[in-house]
MARKE-53279 format. One record per residue (C-alpha): residue number from 1; x, z, y. Coordinates in pm, whole numbers, plus 50000, padded with zeros to 5 digits. Each point is the difference from the previous one (the first is absolute). Layout:
<nodes>
<node nr="NUM" u="X" w="Z" v="Y"/>
...
</nodes>
This chain:
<nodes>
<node nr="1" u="30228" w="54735" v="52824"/>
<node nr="2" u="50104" w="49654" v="49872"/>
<node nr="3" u="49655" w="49848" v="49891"/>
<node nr="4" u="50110" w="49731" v="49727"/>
<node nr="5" u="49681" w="49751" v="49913"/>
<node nr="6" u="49902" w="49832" v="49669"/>
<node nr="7" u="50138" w="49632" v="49983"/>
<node nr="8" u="49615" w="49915" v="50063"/>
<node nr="9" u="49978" w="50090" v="50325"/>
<node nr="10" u="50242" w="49716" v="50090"/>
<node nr="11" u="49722" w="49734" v="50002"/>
<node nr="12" u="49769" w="50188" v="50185"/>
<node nr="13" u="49927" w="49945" v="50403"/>
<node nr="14" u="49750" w="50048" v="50201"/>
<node nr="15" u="49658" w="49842" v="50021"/>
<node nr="16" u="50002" w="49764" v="50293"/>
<node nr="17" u="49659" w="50078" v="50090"/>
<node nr="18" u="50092" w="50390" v="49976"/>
<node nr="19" u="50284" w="49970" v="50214"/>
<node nr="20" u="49804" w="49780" v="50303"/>
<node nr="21" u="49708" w="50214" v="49974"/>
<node nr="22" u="50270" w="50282" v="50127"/>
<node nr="23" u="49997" w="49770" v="50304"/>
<node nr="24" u="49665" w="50027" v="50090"/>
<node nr="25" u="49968" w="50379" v="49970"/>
<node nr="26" u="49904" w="50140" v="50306"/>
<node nr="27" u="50065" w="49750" v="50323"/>
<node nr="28" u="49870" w="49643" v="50074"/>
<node nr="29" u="50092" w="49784" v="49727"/>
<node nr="30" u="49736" w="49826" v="49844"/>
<node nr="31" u="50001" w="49926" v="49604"/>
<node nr="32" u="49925" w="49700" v="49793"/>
<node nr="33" u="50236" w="50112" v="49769"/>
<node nr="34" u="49823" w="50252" v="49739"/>
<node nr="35" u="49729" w="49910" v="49761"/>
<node nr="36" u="49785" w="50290" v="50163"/>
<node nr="37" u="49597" w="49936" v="49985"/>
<node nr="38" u="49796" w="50081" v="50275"/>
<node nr="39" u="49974" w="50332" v="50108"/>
<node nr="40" u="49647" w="49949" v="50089"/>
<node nr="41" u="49933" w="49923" v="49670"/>
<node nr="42" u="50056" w="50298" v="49823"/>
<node nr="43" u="49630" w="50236" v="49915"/>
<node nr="44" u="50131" w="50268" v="50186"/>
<node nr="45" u="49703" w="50236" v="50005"/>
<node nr="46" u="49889" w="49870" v="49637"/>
<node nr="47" u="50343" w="50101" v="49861"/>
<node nr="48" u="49950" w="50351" v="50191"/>
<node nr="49" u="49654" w="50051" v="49784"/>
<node nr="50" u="50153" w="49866" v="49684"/>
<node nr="51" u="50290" w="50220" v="50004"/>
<node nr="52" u="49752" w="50314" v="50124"/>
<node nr="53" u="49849" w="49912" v="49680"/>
<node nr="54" u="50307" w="49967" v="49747"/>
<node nr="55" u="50015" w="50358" v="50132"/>
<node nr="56" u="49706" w="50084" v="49856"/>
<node nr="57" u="50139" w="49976" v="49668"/>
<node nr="58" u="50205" w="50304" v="50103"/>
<node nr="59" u="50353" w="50006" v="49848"/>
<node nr="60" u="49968" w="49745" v="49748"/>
<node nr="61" u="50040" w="49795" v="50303"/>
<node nr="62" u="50345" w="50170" v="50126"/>
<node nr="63" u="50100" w="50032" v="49626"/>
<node nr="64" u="50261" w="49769" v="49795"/>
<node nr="65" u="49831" w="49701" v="49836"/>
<node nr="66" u="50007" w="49720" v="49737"/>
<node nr="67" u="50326" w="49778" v="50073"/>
<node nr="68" u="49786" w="49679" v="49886"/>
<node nr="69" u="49779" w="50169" v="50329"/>
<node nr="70" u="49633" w="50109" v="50050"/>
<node nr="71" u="49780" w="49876" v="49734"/>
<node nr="72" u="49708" w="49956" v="50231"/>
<node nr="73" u="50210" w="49758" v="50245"/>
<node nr="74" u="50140" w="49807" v="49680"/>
<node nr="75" u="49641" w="49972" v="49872"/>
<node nr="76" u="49880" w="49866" v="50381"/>
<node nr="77" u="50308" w="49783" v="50019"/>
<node nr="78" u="49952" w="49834" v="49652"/>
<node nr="79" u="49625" w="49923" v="50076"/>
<node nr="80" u="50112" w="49801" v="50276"/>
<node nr="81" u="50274" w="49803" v="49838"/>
<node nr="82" u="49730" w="49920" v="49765"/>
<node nr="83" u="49836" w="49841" v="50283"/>
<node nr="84" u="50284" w="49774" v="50007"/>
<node nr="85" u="50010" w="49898" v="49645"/>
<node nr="86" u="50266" w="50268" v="49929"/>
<node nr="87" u="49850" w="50215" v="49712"/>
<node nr="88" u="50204" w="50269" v="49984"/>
<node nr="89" u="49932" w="50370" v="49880"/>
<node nr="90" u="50168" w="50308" v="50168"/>
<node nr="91" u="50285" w="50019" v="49706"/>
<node nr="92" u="50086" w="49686" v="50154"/>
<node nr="93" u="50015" w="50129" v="50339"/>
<node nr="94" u="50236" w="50202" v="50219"/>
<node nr="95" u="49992" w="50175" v="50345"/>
<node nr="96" u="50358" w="49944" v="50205"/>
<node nr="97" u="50123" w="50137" v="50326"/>
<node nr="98" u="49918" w="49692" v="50138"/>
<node nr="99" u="50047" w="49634" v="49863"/>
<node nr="100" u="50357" w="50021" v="50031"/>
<node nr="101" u="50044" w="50254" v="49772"/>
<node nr="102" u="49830" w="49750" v="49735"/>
<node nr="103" u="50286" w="49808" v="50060"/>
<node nr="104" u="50279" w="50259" v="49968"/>
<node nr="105" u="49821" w="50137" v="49680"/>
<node nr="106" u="50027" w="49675" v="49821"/>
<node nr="107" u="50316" w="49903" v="50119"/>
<node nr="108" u="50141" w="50321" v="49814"/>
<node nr="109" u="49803" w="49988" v="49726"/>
<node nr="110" u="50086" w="49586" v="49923"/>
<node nr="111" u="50281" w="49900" v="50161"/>
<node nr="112" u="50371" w="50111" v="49915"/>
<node nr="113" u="50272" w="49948" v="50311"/>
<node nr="114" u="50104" w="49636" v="49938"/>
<node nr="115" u="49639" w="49894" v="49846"/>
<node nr="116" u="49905" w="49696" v="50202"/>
<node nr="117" u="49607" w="50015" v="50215"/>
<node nr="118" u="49907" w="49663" v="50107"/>
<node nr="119" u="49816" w="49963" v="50377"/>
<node nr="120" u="49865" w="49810" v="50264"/>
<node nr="121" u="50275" w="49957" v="50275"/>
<node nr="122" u="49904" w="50158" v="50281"/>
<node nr="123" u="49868" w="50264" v="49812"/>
<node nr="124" u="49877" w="50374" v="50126"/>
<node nr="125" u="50308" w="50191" v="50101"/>
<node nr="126" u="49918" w="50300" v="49856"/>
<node nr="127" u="50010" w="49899" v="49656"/>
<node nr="128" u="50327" w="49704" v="50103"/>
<node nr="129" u="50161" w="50430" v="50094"/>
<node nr="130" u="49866" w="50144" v="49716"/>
<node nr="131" u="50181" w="49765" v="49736"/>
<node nr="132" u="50307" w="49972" v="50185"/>
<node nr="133" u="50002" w="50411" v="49992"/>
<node nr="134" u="49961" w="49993" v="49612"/>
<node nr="135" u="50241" w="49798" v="49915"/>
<node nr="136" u="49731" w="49692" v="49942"/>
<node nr="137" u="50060" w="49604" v="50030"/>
<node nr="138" u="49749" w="49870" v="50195"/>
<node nr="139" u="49986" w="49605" v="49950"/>
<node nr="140" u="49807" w="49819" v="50253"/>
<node nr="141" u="49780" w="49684" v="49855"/>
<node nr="142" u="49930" w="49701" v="50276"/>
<node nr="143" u="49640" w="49966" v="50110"/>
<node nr="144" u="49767" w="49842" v="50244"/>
<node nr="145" u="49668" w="50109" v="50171"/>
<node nr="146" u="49810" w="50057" v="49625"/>
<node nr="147" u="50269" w="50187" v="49819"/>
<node nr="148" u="50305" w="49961" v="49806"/>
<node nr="149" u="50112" w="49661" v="49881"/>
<node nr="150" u="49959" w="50026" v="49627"/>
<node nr="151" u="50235" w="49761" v="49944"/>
<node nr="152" u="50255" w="50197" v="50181"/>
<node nr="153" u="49879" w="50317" v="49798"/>
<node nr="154" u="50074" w="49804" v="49721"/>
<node nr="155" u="50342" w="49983" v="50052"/>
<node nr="156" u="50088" w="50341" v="50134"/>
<node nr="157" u="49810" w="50128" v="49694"/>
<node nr="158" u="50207" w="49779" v="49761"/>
<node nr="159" u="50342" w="50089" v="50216"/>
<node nr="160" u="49949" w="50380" v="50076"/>
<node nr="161" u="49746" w="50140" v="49709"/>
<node nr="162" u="49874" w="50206" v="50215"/>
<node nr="163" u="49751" w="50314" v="49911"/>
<node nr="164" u="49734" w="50043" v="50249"/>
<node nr="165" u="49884" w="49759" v="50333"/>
<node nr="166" u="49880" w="50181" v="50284"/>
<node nr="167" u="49715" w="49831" v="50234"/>
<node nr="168" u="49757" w="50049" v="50258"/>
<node nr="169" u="49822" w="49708" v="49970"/>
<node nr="170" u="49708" w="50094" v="50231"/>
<node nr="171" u="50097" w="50035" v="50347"/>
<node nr="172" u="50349" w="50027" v="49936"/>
<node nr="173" u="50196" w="50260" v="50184"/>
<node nr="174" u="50118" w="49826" v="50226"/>
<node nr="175" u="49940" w="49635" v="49986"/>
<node nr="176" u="49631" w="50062" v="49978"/>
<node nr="177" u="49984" w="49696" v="49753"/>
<node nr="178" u="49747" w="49997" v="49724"/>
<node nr="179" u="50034" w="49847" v="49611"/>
<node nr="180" u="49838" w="49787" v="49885"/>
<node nr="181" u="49801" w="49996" v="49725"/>
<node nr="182" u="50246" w="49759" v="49799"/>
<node nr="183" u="50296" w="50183" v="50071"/>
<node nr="184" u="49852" w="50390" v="49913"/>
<node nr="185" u="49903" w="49804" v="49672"/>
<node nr="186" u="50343" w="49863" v="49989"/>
<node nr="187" u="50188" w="50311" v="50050"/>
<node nr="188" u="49771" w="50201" v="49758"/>
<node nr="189" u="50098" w="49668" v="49731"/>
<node nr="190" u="50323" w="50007" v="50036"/>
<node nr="191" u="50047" w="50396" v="50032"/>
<node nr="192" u="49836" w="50032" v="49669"/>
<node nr="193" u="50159" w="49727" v="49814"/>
<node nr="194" u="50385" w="50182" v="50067"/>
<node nr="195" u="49875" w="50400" v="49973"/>
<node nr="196" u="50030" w="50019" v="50380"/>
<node nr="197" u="49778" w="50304" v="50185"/>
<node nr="198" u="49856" w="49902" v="50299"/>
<node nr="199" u="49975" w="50267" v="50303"/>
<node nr="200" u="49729" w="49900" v="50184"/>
<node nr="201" u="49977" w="50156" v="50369"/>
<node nr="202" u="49651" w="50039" v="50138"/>
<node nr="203" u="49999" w="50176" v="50306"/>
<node nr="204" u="49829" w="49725" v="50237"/>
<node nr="205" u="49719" w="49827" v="49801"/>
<node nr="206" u="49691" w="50175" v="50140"/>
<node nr="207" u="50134" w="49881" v="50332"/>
<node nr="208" u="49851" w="49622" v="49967"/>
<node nr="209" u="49912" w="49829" v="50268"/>
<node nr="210" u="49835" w="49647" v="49890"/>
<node nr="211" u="49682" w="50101" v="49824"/>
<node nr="212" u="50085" w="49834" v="49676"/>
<node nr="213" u="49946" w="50162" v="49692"/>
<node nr="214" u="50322" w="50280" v="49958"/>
<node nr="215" u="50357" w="49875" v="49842"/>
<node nr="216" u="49956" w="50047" v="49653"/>
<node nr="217" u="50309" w="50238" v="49848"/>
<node nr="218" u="50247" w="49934" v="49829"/>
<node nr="219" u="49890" w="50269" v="49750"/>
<node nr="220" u="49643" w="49888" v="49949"/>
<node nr="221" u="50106" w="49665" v="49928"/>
<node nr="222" u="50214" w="50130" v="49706"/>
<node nr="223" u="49746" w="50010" v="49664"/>
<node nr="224" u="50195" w="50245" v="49836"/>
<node nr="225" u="49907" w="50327" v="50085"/>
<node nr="226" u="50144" w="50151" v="49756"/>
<node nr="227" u="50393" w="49969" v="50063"/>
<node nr="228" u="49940" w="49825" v="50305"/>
<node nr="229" u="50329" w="49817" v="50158"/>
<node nr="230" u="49875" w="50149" v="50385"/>
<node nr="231" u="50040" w="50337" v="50116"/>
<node nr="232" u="49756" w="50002" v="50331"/>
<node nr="233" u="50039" w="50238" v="50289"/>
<node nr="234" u="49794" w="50067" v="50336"/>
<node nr="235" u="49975" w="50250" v="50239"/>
<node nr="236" u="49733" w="50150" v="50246"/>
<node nr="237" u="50258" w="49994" v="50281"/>
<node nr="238" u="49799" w="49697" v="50162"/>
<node nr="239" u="49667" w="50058" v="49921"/>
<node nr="240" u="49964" w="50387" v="50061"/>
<node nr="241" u="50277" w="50133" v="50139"/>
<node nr="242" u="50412" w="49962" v="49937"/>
<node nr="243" u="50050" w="50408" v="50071"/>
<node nr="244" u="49816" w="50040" v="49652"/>
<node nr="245" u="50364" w="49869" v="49811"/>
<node nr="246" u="49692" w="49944" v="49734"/>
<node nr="247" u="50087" w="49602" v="49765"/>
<node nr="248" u="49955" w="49989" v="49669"/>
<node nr="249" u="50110" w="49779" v="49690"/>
<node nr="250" u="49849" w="49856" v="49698"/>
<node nr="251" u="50106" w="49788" v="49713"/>
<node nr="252" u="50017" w="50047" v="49585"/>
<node nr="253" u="49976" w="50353" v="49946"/>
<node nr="254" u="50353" w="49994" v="49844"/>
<node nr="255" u="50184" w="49944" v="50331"/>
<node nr="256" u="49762" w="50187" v="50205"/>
<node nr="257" u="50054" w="50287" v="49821"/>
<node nr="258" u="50379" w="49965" v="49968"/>
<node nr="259" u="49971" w="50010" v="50383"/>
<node nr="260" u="49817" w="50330" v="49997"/>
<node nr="261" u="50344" w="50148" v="49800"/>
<node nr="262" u="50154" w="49876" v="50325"/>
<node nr="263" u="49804" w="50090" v="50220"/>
<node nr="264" u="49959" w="50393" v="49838"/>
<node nr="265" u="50406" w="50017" v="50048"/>
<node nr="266" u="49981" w="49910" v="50347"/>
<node nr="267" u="49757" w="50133" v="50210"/>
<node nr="268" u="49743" w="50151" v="49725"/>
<node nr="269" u="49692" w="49844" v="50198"/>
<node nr="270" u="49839" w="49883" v="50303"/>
<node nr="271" u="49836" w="50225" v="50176"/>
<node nr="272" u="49684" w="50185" v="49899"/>
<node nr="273" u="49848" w="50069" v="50346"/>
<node nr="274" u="50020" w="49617" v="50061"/>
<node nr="275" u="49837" w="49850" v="49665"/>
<node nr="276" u="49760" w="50310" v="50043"/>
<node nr="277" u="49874" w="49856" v="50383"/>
<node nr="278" u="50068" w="49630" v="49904"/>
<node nr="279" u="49760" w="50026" v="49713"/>
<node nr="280" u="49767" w="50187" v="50228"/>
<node nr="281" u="50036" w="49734" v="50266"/>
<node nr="282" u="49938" w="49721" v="49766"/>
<node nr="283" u="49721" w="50143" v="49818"/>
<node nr="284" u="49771" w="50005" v="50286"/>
<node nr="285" u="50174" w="49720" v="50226"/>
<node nr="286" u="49890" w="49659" v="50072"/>
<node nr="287" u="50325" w="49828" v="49924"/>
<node nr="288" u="49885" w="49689" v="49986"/>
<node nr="289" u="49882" w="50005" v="50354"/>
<node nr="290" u="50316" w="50185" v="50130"/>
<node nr="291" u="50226" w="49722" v="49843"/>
<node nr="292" u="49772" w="49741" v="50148"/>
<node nr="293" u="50033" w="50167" v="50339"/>
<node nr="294" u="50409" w="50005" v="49945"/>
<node nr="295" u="49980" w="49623" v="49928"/>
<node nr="296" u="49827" w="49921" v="50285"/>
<node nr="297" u="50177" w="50178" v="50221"/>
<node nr="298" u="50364" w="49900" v="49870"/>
<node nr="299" u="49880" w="49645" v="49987"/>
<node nr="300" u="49913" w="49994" v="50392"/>
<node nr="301" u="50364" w="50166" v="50093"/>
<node nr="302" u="50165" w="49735" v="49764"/>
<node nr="303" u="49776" w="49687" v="50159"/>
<node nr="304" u="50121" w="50187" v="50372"/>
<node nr="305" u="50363" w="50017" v="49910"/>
<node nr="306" u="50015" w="49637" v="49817"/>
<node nr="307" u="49841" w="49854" v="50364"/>
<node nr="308" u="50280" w="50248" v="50211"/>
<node nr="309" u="50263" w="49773" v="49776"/>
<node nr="310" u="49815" w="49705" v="50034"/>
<node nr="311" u="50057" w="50054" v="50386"/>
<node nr="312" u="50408" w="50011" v="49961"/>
<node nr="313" u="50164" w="49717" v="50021"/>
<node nr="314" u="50326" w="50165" v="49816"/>
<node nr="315" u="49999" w="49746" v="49711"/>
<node nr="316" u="49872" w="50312" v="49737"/>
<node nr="317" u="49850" w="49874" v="49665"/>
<node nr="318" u="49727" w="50201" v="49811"/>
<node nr="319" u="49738" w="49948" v="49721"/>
<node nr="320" u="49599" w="50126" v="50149"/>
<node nr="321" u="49981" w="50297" v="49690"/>
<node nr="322" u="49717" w="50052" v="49829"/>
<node nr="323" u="49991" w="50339" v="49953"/>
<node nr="324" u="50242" w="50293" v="49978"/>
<node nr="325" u="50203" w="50159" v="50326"/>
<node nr="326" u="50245" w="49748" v="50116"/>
<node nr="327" u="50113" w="49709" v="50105"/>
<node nr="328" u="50323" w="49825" v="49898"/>
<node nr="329" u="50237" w="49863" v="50306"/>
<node nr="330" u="50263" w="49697" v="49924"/>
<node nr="331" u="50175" w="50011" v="50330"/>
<node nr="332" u="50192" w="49689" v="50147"/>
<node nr="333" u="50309" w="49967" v="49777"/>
<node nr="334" u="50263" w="50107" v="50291"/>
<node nr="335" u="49840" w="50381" v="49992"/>
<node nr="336" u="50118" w="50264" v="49765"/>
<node nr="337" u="49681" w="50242" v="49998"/>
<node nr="338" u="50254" w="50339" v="49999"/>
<node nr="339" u="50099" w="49896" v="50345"/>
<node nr="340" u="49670" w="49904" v="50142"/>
<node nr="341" u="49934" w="50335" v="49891"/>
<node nr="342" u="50201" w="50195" v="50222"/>
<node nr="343" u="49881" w="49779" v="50297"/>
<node nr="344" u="49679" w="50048" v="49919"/>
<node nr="345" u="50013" w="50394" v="50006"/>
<node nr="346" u="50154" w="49987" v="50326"/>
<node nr="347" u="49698" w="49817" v="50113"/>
<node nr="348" u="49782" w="50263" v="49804"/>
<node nr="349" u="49895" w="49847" v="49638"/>
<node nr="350" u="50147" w="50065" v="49716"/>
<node nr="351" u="49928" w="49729" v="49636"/>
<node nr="352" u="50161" w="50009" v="49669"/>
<node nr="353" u="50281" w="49684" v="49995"/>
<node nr="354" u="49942" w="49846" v="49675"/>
<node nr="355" u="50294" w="50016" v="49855"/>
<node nr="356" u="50000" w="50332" v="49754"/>
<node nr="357" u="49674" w="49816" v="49861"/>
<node nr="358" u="50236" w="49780" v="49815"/>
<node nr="359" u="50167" w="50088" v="49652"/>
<node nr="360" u="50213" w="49730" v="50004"/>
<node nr="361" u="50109" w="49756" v="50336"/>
<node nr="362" u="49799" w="50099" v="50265"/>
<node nr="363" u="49861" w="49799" v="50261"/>
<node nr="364" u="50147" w="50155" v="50296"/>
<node nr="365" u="49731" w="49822" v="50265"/>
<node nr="366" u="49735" w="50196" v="49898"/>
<node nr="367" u="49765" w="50302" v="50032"/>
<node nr="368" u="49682" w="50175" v="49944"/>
<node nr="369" u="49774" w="50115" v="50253"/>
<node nr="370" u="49683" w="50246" v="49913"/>
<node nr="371" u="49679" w="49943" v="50186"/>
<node nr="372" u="49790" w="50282" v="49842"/>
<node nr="373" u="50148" w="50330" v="50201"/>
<node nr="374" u="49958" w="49896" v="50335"/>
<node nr="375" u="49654" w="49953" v="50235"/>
<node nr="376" u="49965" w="49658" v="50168"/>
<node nr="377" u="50155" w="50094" v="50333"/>
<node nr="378" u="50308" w="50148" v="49798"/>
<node nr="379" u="50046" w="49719" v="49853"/>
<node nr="380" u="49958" w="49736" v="50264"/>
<node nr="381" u="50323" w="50204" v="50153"/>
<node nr="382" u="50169" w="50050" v="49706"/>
<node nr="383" u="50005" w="49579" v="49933"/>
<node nr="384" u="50097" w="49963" v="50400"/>
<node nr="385" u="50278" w="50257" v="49970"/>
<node nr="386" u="50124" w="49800" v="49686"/>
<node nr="387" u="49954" w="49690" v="50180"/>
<node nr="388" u="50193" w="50129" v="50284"/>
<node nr="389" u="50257" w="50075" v="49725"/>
<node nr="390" u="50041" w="49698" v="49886"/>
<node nr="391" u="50025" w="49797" v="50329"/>
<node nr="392" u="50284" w="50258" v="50073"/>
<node nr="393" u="50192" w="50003" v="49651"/>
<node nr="394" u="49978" w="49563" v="50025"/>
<node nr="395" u="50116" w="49990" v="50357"/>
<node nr="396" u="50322" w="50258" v="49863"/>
<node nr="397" u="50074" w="49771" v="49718"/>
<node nr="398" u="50034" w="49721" v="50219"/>
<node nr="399" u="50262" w="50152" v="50181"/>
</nodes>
């Protein structure tokens, strides 16, 4: 059989942090590459009694459900965005397969192949593969430590009319960097002024580390409910458990439910069983506490890994985050990340190089290292092994 692919399928290749994972699968490498919480983390006995008890609805619980998703979890999930000065209903609400299926949803519902999607630059890879696979311009705007330079999105708005602008603008994956208030207001401005939808990516801002009050969103800054210019999407992936594949979306009722169409032609649902237990879970669940306990705990393994870097004298440049599940590496201008790579798996520890971060010229002497999976020993080895690395790739380079 001659297997002969769409045209699509020329763009697409594989997720970086997909492909190193592989590497770690069963010997002694050690991983800072994935975005992977804590496995301590996750309620495992709590999510045993919660899913014990979606059981208990019998088979509505194992039946097909609403695409938009469970109307108890939207109504749980819309209470707390309230709490965030996001007054949304549950027609303005809907339940993905995870976060990034937010993103794919709207990106087929909005965006035509050629349609221009302004971003930050590094930006998630994910999305930088999903765009790329679809046909999708991705136009990165500069930026510094508080966002994008409006002047800059200025220009590319004027020079590349584009659609929609995707951010993360709280805890970015994977600079870590948070916007400031100016430059959300900015974005949301400017965004409205030109019919631009902004994407806003959520999956980190319960992880906060400083104490301050939380980031506002982009969305609750925007005082038009109604035909709002933000679609918002989170996920429970860091806060319960990523295993769940439970995000959801919410924006004018209009595009949210132009995503549902989407969404019914693709995969019909998420899962019963797991909005059934989720629900379950959350209805009886301390969240607050459990997030509190995830904050803590992350922030000690990032404050241990940013004084196991502090201890290198390898000439690597990072910003202290503030939240979130990584740090962001500028390496000494001679290395190209790729190639530290496979050094530093010999020496057992595996990163993601920067480089597919980028849309557009990438910054080769980069990379991002992930200091939520592994315990404080782990970790001390892991930075030692990638020390070890680097002292060995520098002294080859020489030569």
């Amino acid at each position: 059989m001659e297997y002969s692919f769409s045209q699509a399928t020329s763009a697409l290749s594989s997720s970086a942090v997909r492909e190193i994972l592989k590497l770690t699968q069963g010997n002694q490498v050690l991983s800072l590459a994935g975005g992977l919480p804590a496995e301590d983390s996750f309620p495992i006995e709590e999510m045993r009694e919660a899913f014990n008890r979606a059981l208990d609805h019998g088979a509505k619980s194992l039946q097909y459900g609403l695409t938009d998703g469970y109307i108890p979890l939207r109504e749980w999930v819309s209470s707390r965005m309230k709490q965030k000065h996001m007054n949304v209903g549950v027609e303005n609400m809907l339940i993905t397969t995870g976060s990034q299926q937010a993103v794919d949803l709207l990106c087929r519902v909005y965006l035509d192949e050629g349609d221009v999607v302004l971003v930050e630059n590094p930006t998630y890879l994910a999305a930088v593969q999903l765009f790329q696979f679809r046909g999708i311009r991705a136009i990165p705007v500069d930026g510094d430590a508080e966002g994008m330079d409006m002047e800059d999105l200025a220009r590319k708005i004027a020079q590349y009319r584009p659609k929609m602008a995707y951010v993360i603008p709280t805890f970015a994956n994977p600079t870590g960097k948070v916007w400031s208030l100016e430059k959300r207001l900015g974005l949301l401005k400017q965004c409205r002024e030109n019919n631009i939808l902004i994407l806003e990516d959520d999956p980190y801002g319960e992880i906060q580390f400083d104490g301050a009050a939380p980031y506002r969103s982009i969305f609750s800054l925007d005082e038009h409910p109604d035909g709002s210019a933000v679609v918002y999407t989170s996920t429970f992936s860091k806060i319960v458990a990523p295993g769940l594949r439970t995000g959801w979306a919410i924006g004018d009722s209009q595009v949210i439910q132009m995503m549902v169409k989407a969404k019914q032609a693709i995969d019909l649902q998420s899962s019963t069983i797991d909005q059934f237990a989720l629900y379950e879970l959350l209805s009886r669940f301390d969240l607050e506490s459990h997030i509190q306990k995830i904050r803590d705990s992350y922030k000690e393994r990032m404050e241990w890994m940013h004084e196991l870097l502090c201890r290198q004298t390898s000439g690597m440049k990072w910003n202290k985050p503030r939240g979130g599940m990584f740090l962001w590496v500028e390496l000494p201008e001679h290395v190209h990340s790729e190639k530290l790579l496979a050094q530093a798996v010999k020496e057992g520890v595996a990163f993601v190089p920067g480089i597919p971060f980028y849309a557009d010229q990438p910054q080769t002497n980069t990379m991002r290292l992930n200091y939520t999976l592994l315990d404080r020993e782990h970790t001390e080895l892991a930075i030692n092994r990638l020390g070890k690395a680097f002292a060995e790739y520098s002294q080859l380079v020489a030569h």
